[in-house]
N, C-alpha and C positions, 0 to 999 in steps of 0.2 A: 415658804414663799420662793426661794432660791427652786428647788425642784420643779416647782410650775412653772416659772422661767423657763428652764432647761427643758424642762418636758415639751413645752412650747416652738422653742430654739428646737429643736431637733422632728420636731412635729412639720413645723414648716419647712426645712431643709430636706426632707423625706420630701415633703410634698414636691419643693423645686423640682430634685431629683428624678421622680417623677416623670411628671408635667414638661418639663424644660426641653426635651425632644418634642414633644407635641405641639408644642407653644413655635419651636424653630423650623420644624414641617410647614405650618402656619405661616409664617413670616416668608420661608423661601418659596413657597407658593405663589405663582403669578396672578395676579389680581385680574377678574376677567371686568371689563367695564359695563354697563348697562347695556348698552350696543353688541356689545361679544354674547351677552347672555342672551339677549333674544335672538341674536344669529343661534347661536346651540340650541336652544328652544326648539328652532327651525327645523335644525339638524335630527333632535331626536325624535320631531314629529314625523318625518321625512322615513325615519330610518320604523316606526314602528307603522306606518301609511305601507312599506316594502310588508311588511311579517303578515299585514292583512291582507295584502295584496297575492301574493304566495302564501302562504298557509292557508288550508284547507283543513277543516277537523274532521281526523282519521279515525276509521273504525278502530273500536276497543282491539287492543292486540297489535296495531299497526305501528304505536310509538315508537322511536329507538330509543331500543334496549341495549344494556350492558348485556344483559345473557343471551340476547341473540348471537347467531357464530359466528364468525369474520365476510361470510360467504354473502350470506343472508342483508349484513347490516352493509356489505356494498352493492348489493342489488337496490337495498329500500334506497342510498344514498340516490345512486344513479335515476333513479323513480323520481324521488324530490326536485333533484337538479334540475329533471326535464321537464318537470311544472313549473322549476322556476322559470326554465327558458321561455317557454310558453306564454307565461303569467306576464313576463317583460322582455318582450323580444328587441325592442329599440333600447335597448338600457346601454348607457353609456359611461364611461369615464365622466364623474361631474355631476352626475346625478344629483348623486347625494352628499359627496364633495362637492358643493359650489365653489365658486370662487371667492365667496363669502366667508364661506365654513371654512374651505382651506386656508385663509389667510389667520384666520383666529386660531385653529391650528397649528399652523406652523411658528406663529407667535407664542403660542404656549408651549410650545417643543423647543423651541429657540430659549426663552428665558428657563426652561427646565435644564437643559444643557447646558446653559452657564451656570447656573447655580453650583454649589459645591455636592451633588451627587452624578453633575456632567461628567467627569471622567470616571466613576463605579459604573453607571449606564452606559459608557461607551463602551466597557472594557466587557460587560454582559453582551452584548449586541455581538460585539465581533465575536466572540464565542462559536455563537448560533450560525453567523454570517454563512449564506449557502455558497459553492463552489464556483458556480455558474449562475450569469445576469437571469432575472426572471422577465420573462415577457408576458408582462398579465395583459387579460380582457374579461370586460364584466363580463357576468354569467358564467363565463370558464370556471372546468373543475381547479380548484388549488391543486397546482403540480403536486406529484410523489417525489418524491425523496426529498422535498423543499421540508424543512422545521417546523414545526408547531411551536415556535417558540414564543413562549408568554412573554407578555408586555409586563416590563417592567412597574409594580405598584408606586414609584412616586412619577412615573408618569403619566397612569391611569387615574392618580386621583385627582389630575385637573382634566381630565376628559370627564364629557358625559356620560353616566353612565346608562348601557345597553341590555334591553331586554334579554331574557334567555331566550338564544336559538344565534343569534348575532356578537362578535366578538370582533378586537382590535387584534391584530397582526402586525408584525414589523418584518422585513425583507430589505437588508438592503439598508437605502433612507428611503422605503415607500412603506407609509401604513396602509392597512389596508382593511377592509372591513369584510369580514369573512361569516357567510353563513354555514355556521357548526355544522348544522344536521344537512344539508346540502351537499357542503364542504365544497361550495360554490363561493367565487369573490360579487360581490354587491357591489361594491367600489373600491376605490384605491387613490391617494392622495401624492404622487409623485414630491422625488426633493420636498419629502418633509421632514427627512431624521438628520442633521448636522451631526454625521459620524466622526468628523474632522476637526 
């Protein structure tokens, strides 16, 4: 009897162990309210209304490729980009940042930064930090020599999550929404990273 106790007692403390980081992710996670979710709703209809809006389906052979050459896969880029322009040539800052989205945003950047993985995230950010201020506009190609630097995962898992072809950026305190295969900005959310 004693043994199944203990086998018990140690079955569950495994499991805490476990669990206990997932369970605390959970907990320091900002709670998004009924209101915030269908604002993001909004957001991600918005942002997949953009992929149909620009994207065209390409002749077999056309996708980018990893084994295309460097040459090759910045001509296809340039190609895309200028369908993007095309496809939205009024596109603005806000677009797809509302003023709505941003504010649920930057409410969910805010209480992520204070939580206790604020200061690990700040310390990743400045890392990446580029030299020089960026001066984005929609449609623009994402400068060179600016970072590809991934968003950090505990602050992507209270974002929406985004189709392939579309991805979150950080520069700075401005996220920004970057079309990969373009390597065009869609939009961008000014003063929303509390580096400070």
């Amino acid at each position: 009897m004693n043994r199944r106790i203990c086998r018990a007692v140690w079955i569950s403390l495994a499991f805490l162990a476990v669990a206990a980081p997932y369970f605390w992710m959970q907990a320091q996670a900002p709670a998004a309210t009924t209101d915030d979710a269908k604002i993001l709703d909004s957001f991600k209809h918005s942002v997949q209304q953009y992929l149909e809006t620009v994207r065209k389906p390409l002749p077999t052979g056309k996708t980018m490729q990893r084994k295309q050459s460097a040459q090759s896969l910045s001509a296809k880029r340039q190609e895309l980009a200028s369908e993007v322009r095309a496809a939205r040539p009024d596109a603005k800052q806000g677009d797809l940042f509302t003023p709505q989205v941003g504010d649920v945003f930057r409410r969910l950047l805010a209480t992520t930064f204070a939580g206790p993985d604020g200061p690990r995230i700040r310390i990743s950010l400045r890392r990446a930090e580029p030299l020089a201020k960026l001066h984005l506009k929609v449609n623009d190609t994402y400068p060179h020599g600016i970072p590809l630097q991934s968003t950090p995962p505990s602050l992507l898992q209270n974002f929406p999550a985004l189709p392939k072809g579309v991805e979150y950026r950080i520069v700075d305190h401005t996220l920004i929404l970057r079309d990969s295969e373009a390597n065009t900005v869609v939009d961008y959310l000014p003063d929303a990273i509390p580096l400070k």
